[in-house]
C-alpha atoms as an extended CHARMM CRD file, in Angstrom:
* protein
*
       168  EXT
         1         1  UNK       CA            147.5700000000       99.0030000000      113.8420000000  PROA      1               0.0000000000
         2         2  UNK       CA            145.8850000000      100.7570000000      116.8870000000  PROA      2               0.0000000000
         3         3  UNK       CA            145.7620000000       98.9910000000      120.1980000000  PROA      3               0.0000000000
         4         4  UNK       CA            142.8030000000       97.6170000000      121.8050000000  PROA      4               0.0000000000
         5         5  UNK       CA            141.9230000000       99.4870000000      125.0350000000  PROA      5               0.0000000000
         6         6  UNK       CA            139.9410000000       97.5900000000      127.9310000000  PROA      6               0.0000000000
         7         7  UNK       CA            138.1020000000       99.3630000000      130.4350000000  PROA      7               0.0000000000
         8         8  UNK       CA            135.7920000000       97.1380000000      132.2510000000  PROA      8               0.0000000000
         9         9  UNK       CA            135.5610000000       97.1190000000      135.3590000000  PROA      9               0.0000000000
        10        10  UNK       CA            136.4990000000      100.7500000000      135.6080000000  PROA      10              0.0000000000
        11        11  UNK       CA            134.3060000000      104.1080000000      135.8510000000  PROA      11              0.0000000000
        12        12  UNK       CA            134.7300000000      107.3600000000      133.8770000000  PROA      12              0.0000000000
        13        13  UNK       CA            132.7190000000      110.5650000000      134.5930000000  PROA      13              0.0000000000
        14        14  UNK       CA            132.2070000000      112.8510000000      131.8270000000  PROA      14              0.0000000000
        15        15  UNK       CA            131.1060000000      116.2420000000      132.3600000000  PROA      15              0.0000000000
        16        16  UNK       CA            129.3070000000      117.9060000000      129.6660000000  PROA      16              0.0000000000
        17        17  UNK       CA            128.7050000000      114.3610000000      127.8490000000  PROA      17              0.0000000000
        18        18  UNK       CA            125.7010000000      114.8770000000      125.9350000000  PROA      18              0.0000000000
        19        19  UNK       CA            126.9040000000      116.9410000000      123.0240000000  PROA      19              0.0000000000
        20        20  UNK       CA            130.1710000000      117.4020000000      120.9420000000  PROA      20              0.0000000000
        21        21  UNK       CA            133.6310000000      116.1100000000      122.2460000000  PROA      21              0.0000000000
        22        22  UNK       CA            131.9550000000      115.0800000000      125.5040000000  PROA      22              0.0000000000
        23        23  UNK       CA            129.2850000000      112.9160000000      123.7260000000  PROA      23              0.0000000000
        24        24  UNK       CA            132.4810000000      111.1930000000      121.0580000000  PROA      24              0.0000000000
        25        25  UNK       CA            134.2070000000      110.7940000000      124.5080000000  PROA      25              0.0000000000
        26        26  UNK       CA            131.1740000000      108.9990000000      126.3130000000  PROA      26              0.0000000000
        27        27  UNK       CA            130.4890000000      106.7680000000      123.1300000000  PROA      27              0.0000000000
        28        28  UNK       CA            134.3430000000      105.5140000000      122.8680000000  PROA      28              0.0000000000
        29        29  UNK       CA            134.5770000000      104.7890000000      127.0140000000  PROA      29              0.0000000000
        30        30  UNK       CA            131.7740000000      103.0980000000      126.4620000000  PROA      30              0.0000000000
        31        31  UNK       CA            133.1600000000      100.7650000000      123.1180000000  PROA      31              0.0000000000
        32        32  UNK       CA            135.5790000000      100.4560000000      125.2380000000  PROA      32              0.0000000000
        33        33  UNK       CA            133.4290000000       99.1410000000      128.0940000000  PROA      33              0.0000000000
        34        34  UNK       CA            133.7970000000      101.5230000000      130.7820000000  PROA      34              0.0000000000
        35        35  UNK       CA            130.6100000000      102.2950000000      133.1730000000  PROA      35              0.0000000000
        36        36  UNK       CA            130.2120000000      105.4610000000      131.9530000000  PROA      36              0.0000000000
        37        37  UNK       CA            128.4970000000      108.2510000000      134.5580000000  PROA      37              0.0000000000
        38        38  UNK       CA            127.6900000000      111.4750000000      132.3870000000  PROA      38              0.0000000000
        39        39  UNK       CA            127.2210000000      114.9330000000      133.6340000000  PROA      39              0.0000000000
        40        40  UNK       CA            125.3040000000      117.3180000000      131.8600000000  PROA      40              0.0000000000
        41        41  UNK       CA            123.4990000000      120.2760000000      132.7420000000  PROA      41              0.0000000000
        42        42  UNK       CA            120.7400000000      119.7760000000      129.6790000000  PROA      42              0.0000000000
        43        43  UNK       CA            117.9850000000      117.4870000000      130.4680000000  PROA      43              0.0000000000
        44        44  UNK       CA            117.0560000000      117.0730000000      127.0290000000  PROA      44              0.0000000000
        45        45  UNK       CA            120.5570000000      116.2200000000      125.7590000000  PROA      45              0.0000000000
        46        46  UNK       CA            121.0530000000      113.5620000000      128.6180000000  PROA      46              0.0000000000
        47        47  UNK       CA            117.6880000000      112.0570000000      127.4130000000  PROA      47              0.0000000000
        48        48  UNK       CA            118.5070000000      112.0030000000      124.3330000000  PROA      48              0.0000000000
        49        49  UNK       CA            121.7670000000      110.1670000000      125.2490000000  PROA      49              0.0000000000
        50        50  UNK       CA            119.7860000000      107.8960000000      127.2670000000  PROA      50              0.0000000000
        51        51  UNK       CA            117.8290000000      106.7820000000      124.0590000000  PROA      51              0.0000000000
        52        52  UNK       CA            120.2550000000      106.4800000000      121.6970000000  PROA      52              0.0000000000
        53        53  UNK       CA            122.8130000000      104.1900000000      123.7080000000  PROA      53              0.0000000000
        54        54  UNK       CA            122.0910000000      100.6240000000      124.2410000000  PROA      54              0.0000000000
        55        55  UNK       CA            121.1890000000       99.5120000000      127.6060000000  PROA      55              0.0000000000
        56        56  UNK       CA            119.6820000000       96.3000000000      129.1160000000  PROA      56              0.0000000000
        57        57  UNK       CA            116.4540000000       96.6570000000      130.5930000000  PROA      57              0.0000000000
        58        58  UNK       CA            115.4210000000       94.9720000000      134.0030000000  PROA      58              0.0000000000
        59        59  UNK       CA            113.7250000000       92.2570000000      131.7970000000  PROA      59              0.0000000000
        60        60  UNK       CA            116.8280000000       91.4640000000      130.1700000000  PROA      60              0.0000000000
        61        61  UNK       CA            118.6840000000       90.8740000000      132.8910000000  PROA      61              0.0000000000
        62        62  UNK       CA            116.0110000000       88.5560000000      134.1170000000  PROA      62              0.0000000000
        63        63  UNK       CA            115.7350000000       86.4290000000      131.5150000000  PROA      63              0.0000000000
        64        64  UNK       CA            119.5100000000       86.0740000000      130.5010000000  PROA      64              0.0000000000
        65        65  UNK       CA            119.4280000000       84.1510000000      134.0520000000  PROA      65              0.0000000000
        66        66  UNK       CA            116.6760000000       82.6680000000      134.2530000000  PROA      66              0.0000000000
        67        67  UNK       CA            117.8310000000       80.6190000000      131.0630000000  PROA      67              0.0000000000
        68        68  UNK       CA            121.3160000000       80.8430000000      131.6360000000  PROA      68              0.0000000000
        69        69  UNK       CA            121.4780000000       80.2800000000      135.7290000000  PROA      69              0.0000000000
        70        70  UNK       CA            117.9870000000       79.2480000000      137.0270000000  PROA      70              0.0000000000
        71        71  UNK       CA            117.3360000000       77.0970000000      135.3330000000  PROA      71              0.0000000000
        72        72  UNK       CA            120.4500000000       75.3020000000      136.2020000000  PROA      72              0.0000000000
        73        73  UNK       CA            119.5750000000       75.6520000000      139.7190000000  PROA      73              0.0000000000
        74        74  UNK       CA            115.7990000000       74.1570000000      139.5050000000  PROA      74              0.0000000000
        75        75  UNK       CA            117.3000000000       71.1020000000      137.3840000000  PROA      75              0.0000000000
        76        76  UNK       CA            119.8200000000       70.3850000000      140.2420000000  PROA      76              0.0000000000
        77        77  UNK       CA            117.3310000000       70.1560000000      142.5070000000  PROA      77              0.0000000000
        78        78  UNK       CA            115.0630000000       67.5840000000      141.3490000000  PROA      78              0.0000000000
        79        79  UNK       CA            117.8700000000       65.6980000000      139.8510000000  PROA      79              0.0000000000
        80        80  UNK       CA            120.1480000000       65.4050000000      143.3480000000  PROA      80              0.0000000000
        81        81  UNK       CA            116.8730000000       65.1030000000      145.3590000000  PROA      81              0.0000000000
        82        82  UNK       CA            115.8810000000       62.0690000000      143.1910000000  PROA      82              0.0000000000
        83        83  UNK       CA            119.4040000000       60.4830000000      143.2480000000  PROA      83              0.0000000000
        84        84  UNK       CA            119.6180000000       60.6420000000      147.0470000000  PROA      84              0.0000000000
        85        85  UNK       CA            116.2570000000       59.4530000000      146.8230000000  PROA      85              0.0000000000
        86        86  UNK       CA            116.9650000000       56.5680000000      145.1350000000  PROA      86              0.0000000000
        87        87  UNK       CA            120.0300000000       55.8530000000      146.5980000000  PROA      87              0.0000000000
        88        88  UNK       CA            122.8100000000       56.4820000000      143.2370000000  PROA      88              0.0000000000
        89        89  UNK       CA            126.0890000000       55.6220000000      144.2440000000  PROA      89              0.0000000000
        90        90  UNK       CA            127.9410000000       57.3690000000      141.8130000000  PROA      90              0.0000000000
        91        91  UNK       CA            125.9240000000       60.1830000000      140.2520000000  PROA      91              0.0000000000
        92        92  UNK       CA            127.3380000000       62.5030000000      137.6050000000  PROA      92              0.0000000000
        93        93  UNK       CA            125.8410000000       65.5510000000      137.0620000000  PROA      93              0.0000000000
        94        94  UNK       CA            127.0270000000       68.1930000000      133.9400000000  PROA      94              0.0000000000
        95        95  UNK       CA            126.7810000000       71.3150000000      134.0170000000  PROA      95              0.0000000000
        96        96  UNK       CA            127.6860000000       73.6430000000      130.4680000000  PROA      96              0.0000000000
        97        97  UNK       CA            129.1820000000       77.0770000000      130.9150000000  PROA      97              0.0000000000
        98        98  UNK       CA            131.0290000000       79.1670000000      128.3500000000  PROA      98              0.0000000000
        99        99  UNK       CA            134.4560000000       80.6110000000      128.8130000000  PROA      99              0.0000000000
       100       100  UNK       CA            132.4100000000       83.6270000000      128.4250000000  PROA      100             0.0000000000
       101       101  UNK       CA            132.4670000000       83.4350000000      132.5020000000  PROA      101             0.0000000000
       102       102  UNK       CA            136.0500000000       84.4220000000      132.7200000000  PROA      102             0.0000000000
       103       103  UNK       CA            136.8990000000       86.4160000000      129.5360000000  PROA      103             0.0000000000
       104       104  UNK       CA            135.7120000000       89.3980000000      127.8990000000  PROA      104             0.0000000000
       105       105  UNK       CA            134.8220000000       89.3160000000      123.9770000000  PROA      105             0.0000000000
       106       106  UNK       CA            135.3660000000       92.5000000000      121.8750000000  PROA      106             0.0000000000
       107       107  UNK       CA            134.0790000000       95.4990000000      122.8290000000  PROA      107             0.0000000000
       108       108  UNK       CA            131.1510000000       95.5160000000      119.9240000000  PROA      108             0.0000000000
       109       109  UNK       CA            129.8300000000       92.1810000000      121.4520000000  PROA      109             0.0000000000
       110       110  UNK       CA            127.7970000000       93.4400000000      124.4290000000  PROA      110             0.0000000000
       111       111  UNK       CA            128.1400000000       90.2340000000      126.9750000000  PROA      111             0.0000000000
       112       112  UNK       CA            128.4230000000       91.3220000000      130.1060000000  PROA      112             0.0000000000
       113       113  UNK       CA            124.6640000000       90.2110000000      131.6360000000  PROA      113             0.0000000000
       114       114  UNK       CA            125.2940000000       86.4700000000      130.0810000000  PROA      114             0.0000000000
       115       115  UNK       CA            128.8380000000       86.3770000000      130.8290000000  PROA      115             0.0000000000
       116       116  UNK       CA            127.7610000000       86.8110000000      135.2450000000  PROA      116             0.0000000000
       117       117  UNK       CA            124.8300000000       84.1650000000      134.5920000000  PROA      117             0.0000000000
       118       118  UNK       CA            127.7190000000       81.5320000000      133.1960000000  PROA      118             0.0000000000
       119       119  UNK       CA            129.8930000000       82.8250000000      135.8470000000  PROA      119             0.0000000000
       120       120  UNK       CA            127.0420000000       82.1930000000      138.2020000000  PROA      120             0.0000000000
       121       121  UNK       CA            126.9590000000       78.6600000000      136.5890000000  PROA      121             0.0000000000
       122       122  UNK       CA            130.4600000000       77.7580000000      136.8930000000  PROA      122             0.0000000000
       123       123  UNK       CA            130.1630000000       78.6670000000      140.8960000000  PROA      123             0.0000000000
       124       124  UNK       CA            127.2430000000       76.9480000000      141.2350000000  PROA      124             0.0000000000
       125       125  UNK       CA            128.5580000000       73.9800000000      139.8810000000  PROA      125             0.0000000000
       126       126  UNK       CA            131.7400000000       74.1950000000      142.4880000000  PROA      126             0.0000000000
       127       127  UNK       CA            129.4730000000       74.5650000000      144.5770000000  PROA      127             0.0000000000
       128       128  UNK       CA            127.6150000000       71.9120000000      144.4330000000  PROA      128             0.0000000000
       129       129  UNK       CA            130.1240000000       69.8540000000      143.8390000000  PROA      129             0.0000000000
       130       130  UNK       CA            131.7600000000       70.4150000000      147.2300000000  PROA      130             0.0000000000
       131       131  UNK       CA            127.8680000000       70.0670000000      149.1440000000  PROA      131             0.0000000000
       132       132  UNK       CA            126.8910000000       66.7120000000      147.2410000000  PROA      132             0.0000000000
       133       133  UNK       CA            130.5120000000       64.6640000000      146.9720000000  PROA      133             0.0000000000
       134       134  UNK       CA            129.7320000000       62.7110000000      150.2380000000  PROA      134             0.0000000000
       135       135  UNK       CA            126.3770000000       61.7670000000      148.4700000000  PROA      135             0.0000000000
       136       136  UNK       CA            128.3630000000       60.3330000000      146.0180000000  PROA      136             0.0000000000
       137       137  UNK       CA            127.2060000000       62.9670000000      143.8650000000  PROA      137             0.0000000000
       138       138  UNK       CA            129.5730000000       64.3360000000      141.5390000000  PROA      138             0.0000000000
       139       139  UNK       CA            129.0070000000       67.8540000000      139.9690000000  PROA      139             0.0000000000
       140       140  UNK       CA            131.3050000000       68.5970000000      136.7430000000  PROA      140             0.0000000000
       141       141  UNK       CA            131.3270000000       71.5790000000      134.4710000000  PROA      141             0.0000000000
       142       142  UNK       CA            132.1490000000       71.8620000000      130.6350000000  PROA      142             0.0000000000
       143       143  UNK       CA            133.4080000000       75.3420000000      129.4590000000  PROA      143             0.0000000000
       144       144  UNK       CA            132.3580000000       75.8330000000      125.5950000000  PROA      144             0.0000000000
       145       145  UNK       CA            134.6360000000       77.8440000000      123.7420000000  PROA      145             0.0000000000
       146       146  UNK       CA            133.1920000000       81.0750000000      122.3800000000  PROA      146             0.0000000000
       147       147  UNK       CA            131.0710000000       81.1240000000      119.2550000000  PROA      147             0.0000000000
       148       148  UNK       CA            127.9890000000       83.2600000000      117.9400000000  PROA      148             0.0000000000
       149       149  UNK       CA            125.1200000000       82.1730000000      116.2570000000  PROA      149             0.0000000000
       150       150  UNK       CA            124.4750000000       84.7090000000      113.0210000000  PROA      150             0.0000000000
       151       151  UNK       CA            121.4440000000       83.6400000000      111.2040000000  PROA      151             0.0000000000
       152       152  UNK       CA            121.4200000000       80.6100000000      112.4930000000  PROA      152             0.0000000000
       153       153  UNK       CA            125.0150000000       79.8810000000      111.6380000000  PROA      153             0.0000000000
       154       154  UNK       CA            128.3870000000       79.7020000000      114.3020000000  PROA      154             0.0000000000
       155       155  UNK       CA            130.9820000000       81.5650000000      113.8140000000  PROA      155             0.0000000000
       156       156  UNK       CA            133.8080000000       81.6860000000      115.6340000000  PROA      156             0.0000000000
       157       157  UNK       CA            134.5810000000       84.5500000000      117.5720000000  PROA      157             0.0000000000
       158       158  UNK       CA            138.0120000000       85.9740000000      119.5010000000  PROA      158             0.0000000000
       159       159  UNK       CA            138.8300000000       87.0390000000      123.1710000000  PROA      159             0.0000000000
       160       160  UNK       CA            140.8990000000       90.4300000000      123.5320000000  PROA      160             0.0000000000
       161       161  UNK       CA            143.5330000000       88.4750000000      124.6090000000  PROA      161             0.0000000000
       162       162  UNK       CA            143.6330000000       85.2250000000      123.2720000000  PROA      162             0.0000000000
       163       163  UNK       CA            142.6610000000       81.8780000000      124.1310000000  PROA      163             0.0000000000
       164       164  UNK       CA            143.8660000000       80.7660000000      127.2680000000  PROA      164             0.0000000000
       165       165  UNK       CA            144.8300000000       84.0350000000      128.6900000000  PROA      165             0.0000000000
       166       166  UNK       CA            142.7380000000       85.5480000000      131.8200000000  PROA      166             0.0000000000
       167       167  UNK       CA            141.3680000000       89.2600000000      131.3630000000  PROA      167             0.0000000000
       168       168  UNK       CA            141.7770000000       89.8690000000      134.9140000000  PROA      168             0.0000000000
């Protein structure tokens, strides 16, 4: 039984990483999730790297928040500005994160764009919270456990370290 290694949040340079040892290295930093910063003296190889990997694209990243985070925000602010508006005394507003936000999943589940926009969420919600209580406005979050949807069915799926257990 081999142990799981974590390396996110950490950076590894590897020279000569786009052939060989150095390319076996770069992939298992990177299963690992380490940012990875790769050094190599052939342009073609270090294209080639940089189209076989996966990587997000700009558009990715955009619309992983604008479903995940914006659209949190935009809701909040019609639904706050019409309870002040209309004068609700005790206002309850939910907001649904994941525990995604706070936990990392294993390293062939690549989660680390939607797992900021629920963190992003989960702060906005605190947030909130904190600027609309003397509205009587109250602000709650849910965190949803983790699950993934595989042709159209859930499946449950495990943190690195366990339920309940921080990452960091």
């Amino acid at each position: 039984m081999g142990s799981q290694l974590d390396f996110t949040g950490r950076r590894v340079l590897v020279t000569g990483g786009g052939r060989g040892i150095g390319l076996a290295i770069v992939k298992k930093f990177l299963e690992y999730n380490a940012t990875v910063i790769v050094l190599e003296k052939n342009e073609s190889l270090l294209q080639n790297l940089k189209e076989d990997l996966p990587s997000l694209t700009e558009k990715d990243i955009d619309i992983t928040f604008d479903v995940n985070f914006k659209s949190y925000v935009h809701v909040a602010q019609v639904v706050v500005k019409d309870m002040i508006k209309n004068k609700v005394e005790s206002g309850t507003i939910v907001n649904i994160s994941s525990a995604a936000d706070q936990r990392s999943f294993t390293p062939d589940i690549p989660l680390e764009i939607y797992s900021c926009s629920k963190a992003a969420v989960s702060t906005l919600t605190r947030v909130l919270a904190a600027e609309f209580s003397s509205a009587g406005i109250r602000m709650s979050g849910m965190i949803t456990g983790a699950s993934l949807a595989v042709d159209g069915e859930e499946t449950n799926t495990k943190f690195r370290h366990g339920p309940g257990r921080r990452t960091h």
